[in-house]
C-alpha positions as a LaTeX table, in Angstrom:
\begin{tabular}{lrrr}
\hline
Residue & $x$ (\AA) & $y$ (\AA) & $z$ (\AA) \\
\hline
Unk1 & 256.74 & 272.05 & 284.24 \\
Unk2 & 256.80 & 271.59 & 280.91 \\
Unk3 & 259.18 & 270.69 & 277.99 \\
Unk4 & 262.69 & 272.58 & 277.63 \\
Unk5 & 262.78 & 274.85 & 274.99 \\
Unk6 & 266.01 & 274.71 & 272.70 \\
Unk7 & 268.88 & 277.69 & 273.29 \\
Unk8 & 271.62 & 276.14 & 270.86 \\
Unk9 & 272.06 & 278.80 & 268.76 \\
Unk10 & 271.44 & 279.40 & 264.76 \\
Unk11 & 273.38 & 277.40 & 262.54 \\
Unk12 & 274.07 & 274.09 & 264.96 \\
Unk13 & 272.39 & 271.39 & 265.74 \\
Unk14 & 270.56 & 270.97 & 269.35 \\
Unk15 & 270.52 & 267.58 & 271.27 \\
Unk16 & 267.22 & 266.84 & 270.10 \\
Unk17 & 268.13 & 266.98 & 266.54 \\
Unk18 & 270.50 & 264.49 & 266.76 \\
Unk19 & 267.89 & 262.54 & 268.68 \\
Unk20 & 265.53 & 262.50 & 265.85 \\
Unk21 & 268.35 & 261.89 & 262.98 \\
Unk22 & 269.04 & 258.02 & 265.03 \\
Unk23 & 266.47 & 257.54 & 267.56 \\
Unk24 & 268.10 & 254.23 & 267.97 \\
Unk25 & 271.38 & 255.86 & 269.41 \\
Unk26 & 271.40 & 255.82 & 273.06 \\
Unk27 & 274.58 & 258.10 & 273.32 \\
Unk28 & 272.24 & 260.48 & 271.59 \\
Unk29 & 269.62 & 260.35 & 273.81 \\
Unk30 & 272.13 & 260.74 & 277.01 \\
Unk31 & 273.77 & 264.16 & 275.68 \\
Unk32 & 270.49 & 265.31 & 274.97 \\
Unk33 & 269.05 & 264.26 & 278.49 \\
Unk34 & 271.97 & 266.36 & 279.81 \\
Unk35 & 271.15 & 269.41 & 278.39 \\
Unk36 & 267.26 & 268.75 & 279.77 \\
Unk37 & 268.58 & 268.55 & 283.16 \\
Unk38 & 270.48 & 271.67 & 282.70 \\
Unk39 & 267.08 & 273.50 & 281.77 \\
Unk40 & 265.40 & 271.75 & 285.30 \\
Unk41 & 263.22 & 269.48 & 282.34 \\
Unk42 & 262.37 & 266.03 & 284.64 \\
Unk43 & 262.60 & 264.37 & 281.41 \\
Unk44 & 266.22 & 264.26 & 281.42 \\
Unk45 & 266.35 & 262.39 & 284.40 \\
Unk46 & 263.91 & 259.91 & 282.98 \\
Unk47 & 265.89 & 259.34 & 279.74 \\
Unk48 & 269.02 & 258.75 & 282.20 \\
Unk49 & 266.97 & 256.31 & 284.65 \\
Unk50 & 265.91 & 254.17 & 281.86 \\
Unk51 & 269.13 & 254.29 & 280.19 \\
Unk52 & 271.51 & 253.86 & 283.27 \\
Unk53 & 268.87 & 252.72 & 285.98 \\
Unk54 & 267.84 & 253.71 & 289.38 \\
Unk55 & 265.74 & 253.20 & 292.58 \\
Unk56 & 262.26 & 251.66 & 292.47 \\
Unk57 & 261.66 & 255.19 & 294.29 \\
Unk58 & 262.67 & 257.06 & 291.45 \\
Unk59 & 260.99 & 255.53 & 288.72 \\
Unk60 & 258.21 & 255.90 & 290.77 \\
Unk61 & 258.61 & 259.42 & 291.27 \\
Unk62 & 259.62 & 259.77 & 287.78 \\
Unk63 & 256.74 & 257.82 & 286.05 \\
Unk64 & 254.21 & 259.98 & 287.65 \\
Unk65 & 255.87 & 263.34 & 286.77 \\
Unk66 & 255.32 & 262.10 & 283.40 \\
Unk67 & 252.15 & 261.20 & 283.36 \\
Unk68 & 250.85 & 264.31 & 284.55 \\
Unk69 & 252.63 & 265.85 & 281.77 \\
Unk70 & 251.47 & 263.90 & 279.05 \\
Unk71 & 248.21 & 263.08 & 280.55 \\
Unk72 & 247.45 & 265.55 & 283.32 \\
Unk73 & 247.17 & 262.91 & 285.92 \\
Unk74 & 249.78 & 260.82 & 288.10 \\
Unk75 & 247.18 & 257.48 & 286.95 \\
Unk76 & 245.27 & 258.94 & 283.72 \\
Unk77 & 241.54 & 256.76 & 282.97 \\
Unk78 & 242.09 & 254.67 & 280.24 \\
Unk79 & 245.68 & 255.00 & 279.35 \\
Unk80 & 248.12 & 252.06 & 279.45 \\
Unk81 & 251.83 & 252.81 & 279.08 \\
Unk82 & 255.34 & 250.98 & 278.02 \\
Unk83 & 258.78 & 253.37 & 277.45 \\
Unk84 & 261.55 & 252.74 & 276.28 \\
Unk85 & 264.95 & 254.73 & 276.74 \\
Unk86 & 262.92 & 257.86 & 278.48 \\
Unk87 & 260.55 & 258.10 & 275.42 \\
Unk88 & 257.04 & 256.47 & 275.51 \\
Unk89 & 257.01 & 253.81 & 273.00 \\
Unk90 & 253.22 & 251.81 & 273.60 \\
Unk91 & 250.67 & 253.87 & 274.45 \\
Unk92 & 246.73 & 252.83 & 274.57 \\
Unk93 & 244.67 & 255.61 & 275.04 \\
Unk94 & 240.68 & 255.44 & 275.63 \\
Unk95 & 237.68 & 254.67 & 277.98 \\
Unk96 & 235.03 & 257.10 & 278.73 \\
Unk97 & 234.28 & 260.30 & 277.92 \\
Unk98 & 234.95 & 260.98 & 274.24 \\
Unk99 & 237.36 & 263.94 & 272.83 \\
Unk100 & 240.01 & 260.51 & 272.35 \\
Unk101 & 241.20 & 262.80 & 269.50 \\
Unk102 & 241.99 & 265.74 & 271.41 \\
Unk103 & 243.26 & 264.05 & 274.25 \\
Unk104 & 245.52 & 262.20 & 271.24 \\
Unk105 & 246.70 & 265.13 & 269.59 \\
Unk106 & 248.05 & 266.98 & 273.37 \\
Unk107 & 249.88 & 263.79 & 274.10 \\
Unk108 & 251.84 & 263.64 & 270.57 \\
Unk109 & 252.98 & 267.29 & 270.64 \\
Unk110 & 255.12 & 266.39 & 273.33 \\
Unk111 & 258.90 & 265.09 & 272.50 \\
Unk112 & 258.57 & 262.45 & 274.90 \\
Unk113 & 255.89 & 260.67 & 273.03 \\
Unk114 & 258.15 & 261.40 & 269.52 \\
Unk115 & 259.18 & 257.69 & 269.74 \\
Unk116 & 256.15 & 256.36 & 269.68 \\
Unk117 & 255.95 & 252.71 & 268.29 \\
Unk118 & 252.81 & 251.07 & 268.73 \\
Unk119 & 249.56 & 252.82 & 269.24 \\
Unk120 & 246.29 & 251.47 & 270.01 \\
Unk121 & 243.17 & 253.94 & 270.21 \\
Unk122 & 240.10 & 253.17 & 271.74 \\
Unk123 & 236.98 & 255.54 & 270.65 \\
Unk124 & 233.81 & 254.59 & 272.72 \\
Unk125 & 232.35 & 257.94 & 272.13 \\
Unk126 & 230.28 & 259.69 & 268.55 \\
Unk127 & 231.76 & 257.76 & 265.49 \\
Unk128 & 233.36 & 260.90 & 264.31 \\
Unk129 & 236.33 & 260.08 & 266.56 \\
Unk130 & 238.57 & 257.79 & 264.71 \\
Unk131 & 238.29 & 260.32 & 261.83 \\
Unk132 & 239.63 & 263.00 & 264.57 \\
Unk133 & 242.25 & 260.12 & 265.68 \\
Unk134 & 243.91 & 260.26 & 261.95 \\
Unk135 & 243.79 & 263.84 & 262.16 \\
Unk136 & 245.64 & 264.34 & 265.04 \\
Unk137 & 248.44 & 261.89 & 263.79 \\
Unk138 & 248.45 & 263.65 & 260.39 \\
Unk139 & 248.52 & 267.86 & 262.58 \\
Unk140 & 251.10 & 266.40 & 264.93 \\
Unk141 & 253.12 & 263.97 & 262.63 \\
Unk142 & 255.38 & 263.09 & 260.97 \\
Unk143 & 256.17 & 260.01 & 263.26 \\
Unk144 & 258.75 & 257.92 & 261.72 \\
Unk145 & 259.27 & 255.29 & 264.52 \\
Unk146 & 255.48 & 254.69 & 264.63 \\
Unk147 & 255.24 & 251.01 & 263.26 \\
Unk148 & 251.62 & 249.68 & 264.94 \\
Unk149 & 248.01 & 251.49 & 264.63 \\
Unk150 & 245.06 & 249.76 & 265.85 \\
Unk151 & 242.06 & 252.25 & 265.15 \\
Unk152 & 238.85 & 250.68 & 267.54 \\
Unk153 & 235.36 & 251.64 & 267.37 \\
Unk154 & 232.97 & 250.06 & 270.11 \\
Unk155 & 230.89 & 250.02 & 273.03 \\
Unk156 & 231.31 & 247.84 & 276.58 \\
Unk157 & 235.16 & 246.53 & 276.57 \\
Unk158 & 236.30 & 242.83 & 276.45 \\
Unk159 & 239.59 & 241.91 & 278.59 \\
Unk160 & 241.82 & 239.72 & 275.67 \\
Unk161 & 245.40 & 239.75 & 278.09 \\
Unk162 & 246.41 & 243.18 & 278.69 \\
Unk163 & 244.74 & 244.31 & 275.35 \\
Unk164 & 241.41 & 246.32 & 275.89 \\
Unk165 & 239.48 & 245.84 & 272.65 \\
Unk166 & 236.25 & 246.38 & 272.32 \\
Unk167 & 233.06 & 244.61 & 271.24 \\
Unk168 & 231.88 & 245.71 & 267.46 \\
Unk169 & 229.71 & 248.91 & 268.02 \\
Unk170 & 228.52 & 251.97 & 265.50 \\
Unk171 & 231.15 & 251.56 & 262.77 \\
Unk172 & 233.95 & 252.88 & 260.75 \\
Unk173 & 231.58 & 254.04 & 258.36 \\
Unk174 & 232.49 & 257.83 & 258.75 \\
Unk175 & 235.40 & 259.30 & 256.37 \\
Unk176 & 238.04 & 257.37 & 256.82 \\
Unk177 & 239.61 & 258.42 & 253.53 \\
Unk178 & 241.75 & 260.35 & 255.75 \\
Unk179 & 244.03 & 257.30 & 255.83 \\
Unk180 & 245.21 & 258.43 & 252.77 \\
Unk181 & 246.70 & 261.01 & 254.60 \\
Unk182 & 248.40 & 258.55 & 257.11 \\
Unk183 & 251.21 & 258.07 & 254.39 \\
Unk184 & 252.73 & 261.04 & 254.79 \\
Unk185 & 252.32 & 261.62 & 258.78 \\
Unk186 & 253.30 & 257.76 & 259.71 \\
Unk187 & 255.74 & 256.79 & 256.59 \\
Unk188 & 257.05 & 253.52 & 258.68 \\
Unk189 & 253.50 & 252.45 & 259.63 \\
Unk190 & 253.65 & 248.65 & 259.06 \\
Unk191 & 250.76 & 247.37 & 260.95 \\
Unk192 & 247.50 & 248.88 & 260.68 \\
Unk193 & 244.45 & 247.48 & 262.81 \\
Unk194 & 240.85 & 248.71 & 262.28 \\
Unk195 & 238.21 & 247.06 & 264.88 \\
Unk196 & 234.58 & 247.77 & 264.69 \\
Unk197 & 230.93 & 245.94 & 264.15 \\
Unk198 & 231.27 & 247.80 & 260.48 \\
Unk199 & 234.44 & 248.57 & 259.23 \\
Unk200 & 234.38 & 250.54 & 255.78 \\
Unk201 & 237.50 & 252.63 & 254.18 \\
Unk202 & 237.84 & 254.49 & 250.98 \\
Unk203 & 240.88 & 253.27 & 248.77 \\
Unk204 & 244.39 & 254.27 & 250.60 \\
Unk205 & 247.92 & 253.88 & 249.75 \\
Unk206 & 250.70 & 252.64 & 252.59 \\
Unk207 & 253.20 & 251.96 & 250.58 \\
Unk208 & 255.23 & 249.95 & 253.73 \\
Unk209 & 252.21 & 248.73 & 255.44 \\
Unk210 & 252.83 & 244.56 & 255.97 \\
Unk211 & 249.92 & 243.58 & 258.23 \\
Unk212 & 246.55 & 244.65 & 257.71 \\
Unk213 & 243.69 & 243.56 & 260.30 \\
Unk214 & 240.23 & 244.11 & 260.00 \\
Unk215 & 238.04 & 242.49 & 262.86 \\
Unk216 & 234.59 & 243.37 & 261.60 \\
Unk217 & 231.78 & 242.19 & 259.37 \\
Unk218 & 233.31 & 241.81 & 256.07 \\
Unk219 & 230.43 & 243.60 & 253.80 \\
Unk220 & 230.44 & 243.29 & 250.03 \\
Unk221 & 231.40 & 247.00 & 250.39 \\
Unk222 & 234.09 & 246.21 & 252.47 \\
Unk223 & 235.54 & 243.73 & 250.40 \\
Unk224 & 235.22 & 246.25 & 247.04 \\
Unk225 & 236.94 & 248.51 & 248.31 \\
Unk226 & 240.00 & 246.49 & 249.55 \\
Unk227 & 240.13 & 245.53 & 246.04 \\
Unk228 & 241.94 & 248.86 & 245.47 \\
Unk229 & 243.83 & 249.27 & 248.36 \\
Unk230 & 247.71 & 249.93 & 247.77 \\
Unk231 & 250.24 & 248.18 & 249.88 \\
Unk232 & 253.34 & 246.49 & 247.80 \\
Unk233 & 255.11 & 245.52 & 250.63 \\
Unk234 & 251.49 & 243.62 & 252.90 \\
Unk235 & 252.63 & 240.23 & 254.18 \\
Unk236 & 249.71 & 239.69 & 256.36 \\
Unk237 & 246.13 & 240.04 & 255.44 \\
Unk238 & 243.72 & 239.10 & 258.37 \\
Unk239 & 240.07 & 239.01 & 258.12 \\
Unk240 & 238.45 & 238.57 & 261.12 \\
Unk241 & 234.63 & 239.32 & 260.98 \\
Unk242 & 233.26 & 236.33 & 259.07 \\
Unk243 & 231.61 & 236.69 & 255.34 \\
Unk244 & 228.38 & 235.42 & 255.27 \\
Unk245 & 227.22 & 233.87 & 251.96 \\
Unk246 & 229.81 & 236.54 & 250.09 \\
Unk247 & 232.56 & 234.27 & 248.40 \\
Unk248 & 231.74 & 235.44 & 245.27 \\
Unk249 & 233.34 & 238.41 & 246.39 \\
Unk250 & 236.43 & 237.16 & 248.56 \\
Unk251 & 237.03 & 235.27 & 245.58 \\
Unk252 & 238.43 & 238.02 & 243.34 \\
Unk253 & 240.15 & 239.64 & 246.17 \\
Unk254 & 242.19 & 235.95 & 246.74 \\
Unk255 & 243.42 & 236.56 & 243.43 \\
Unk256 & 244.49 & 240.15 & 243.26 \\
Unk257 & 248.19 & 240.49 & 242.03 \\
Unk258 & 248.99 & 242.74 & 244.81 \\
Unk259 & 248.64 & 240.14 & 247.31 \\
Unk260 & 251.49 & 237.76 & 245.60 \\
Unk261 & 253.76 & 238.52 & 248.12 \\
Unk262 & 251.40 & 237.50 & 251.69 \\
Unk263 & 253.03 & 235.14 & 253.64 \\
Unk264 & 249.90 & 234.70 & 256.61 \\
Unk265 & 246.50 & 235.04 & 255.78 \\
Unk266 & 243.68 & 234.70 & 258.27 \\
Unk267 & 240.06 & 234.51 & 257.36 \\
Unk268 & 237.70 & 233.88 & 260.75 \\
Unk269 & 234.03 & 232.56 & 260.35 \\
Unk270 & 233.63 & 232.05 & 256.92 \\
Unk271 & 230.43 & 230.36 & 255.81 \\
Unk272 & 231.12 & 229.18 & 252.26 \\
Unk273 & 234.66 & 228.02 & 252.92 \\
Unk274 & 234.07 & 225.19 & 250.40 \\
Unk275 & 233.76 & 227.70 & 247.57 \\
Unk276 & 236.86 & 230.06 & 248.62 \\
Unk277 & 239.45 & 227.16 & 249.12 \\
Unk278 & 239.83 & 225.69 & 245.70 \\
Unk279 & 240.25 & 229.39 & 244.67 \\
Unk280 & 243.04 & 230.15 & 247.35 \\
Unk281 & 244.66 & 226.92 & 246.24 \\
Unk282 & 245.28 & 228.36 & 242.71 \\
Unk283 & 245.55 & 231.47 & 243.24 \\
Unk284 & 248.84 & 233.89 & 242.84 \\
Unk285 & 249.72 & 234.11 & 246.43 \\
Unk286 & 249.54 & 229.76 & 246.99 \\
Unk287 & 252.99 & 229.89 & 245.76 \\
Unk288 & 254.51 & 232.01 & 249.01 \\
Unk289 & 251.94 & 231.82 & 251.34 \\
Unk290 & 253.67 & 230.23 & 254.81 \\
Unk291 & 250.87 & 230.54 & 257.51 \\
Unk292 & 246.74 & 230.19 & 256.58 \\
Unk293 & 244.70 & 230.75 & 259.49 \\
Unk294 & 241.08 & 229.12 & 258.65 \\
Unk295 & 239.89 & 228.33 & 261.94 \\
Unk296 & 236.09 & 229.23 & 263.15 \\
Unk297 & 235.25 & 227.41 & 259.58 \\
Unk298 & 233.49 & 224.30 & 258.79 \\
Unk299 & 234.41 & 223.01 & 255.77 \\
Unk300 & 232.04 & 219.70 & 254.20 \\
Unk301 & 233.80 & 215.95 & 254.25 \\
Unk302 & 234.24 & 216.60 & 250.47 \\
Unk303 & 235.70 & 219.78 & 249.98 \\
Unk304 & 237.80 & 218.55 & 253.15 \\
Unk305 & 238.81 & 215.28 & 250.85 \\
Unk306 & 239.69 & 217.25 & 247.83 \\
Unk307 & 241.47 & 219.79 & 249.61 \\
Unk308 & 243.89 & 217.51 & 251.36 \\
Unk309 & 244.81 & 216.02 & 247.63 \\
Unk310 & 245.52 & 219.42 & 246.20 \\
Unk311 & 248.04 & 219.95 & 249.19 \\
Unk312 & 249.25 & 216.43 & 248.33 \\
Unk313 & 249.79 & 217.24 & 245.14 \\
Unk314 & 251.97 & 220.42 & 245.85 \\
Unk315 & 249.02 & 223.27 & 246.55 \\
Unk316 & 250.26 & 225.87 & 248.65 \\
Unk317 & 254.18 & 224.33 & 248.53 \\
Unk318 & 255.47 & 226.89 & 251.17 \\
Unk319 & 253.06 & 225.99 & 253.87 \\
Unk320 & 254.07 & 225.82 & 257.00 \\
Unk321 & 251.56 & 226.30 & 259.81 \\
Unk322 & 247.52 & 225.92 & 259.57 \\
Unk323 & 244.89 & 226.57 & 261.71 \\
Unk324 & 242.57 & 224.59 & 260.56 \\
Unk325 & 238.89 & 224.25 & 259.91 \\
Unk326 & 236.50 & 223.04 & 262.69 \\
Unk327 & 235.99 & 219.13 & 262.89 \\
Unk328 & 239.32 & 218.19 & 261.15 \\
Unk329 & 239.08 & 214.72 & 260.36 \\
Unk330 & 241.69 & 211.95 & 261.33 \\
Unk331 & 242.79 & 211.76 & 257.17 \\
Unk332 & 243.00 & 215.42 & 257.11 \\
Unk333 & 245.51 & 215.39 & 259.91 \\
Unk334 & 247.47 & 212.13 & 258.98 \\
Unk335 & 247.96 & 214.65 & 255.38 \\
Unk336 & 249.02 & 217.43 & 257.62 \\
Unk337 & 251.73 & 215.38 & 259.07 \\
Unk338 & 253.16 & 213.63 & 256.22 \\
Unk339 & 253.16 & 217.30 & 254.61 \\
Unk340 & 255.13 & 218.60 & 257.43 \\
Unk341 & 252.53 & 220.90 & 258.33 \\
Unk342 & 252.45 & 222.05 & 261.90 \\
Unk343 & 249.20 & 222.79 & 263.52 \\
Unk344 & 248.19 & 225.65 & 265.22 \\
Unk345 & 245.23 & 226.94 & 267.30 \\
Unk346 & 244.73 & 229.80 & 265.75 \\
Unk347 & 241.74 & 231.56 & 267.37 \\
Unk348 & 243.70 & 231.98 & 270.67 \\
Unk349 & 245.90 & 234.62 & 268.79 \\
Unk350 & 243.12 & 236.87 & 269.72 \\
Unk351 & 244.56 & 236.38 & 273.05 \\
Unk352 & 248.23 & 237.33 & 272.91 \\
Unk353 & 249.51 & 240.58 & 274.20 \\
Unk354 & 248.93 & 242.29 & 270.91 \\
Unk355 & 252.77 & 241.76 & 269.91 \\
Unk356 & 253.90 & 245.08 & 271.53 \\
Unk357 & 256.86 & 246.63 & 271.12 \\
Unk358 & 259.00 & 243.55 & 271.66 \\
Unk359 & 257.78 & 242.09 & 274.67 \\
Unk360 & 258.54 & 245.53 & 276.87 \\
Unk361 & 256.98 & 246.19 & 280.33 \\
Unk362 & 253.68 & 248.04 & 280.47 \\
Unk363 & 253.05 & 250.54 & 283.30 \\
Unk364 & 249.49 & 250.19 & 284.21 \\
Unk365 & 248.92 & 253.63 & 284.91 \\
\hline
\end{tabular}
């Protein structure tokens, strides 16, 4: 069966309506999984299981009408699950067999996915599918309560805790200056996760994005073109492909005035860390960065020596958790205490359950 079509007549308001004006409001949800259940719609007894609860039989039952309307099977390949009050709220959808964008844009036309949250996509098919990814969000959208995109690009999967990503294949090097486009179709996006051997974009503008990932080769192309990118409000900046030999160009990026207001930064594998750090040190953003993630670097006994005295002498004042360099030497760390500076193993982030949705259950269906 598929979704209840509204009878409220011209002029009011239906259920769904009010839905969408607070999708935080439960009471909103309820009245308008009533009027579902008066239209036979199975949804409405979902929104009322997850809101009130029920038998293990139920959900069940439940969860697997649902999936075959959103996915046309009771356990869809390559699609991982969490809901939350009767509307899906993580979904991961991939694996074999391309058409990830089609298969994206049937799933968001339903009202049940309307409260999406976090969304991680998976293309393992022609590289033309992440561009058909942002165009399904942008036909079907807009999604307000959409906060999390991870865009991937790759080949044979890795197993990193629940999260599927996906070792670096063909590229993001299609037209991905449809992101400018993601603005308008996913206004609250705040995280935005692009995962590929070669990651390229053309200049965008997210004017509430905070966390911006890129786990691919960072390319003097790359790092050009996030020279221009426009987010006010980015917090986060993680790097996570390694530069080699290309400080000269992470350099100016460090010192962009858009970046004054990151709080974590994260740069993986970087060869020439010696040259980058006395540039991060001075740079605009020292003043309120909290959390630098420089781990999967080696960094010379030198650089090491003269980095611990800027730090002693009030580099980087809000600092509150490193990851540091490989090989950190028993001085380094004596400074890091004294400082107040926790450590942290940073690398084994790429292990933690992606930060979904608030810790909710995922249905592995």
């Amino acid at each position: 069966m598929g979704e209840a079509t509204s009878r409220t007549p011209p002029g009011r308001a239906s259920p769904w309506d009010a839905v969408i004006a607070d999708p935080r409001d439960p009471a909103a949800k309820l009245v308008y999984a009533d009027w579902l259940l008066e239209a036979g719609d199975p949804h409405g007894a979902w929104i009322v299981l997850q809101l009130r609860g029920g038998s293990s039989a139920e959900r069940v039952a439940l969860l697997a009408q649902m999936n075959r309307r959103l996915f046309g099977s009771e356990r869809p390949p390559g699609i991982q699950t969490a809901w939350r009050e009767g509307f899906l709220s993580t979904l991961r959808i991939g694996g074999e067999g391309g058409a990830v964008g089609a298969r994206l844009h049937k799933v968001l036309g339903e009202r049940a996915a309307r409260m999406l949250h976090t969304l991680i996509v998976a293309c393992v098919g022609p590289s033309d599918e992440v561009e058909s990814v942002v165009d399904a969000l942008c036909a079907t959208g807009p999604h307000p309560t959409l906060r999390h995109l991870s865009l991937i690009q790759g080949s044979e999967p890795v197993r990193l805790g629940w999260h599927a990503t996906l070792e670096p294949g063909p590229g993001l090097a299609q037209r991905l200056g449809a992101l400018w486009h993601l603005a308008a179709a996913v206004p609250g996006l705040q995280d935005l996760e692009l995962v590929s051997g070669s990651v390229e974009v053309a200049p965008f503008s997210l004017p509430r994005l905070r966390a911006l990932t890129i786990r691919g080769e960072l390319t003097d192309t790359l790092l050009a073109q996030l020279q221009l990118l426009d987010a006010p409000r980015l917090q986060t900046l993680r790097l996570l492909g390694g530069a080699p030999e290309l400080d000269s160009l992470l350099q100016p990026l460090l010192v962009l005035p858009g970046l004054e207001g990151l709080e974590t930064l994260v740069l993986r594998r970087i060869v020439r860390l010696d040259a980058i750090l006395p540039v991060l040190l001075r740079a605009p953003l020292a003043s309120g960065l909290r959390c630098l993630d420089l781990s999967l670097c080696r960094l010379d006994p030198d650089a090491e020596a003269r980095t611990c005295e800027a730090l002693a002498a009030g580099a980087l004042p809000g600092l509150a958790w490193l990851a540091p360099w490989r090989e950190l030497s028993v001085g380094a760390q004596v400074t890091l205490r004294e400082l107040g500076i926790q450590r942290v193993a940073g690398w084994r982030e790429d292990l933690r359950l992606h930060e979904l949705d608030g810790g909710s259950e995922l249905d592995r269906v």
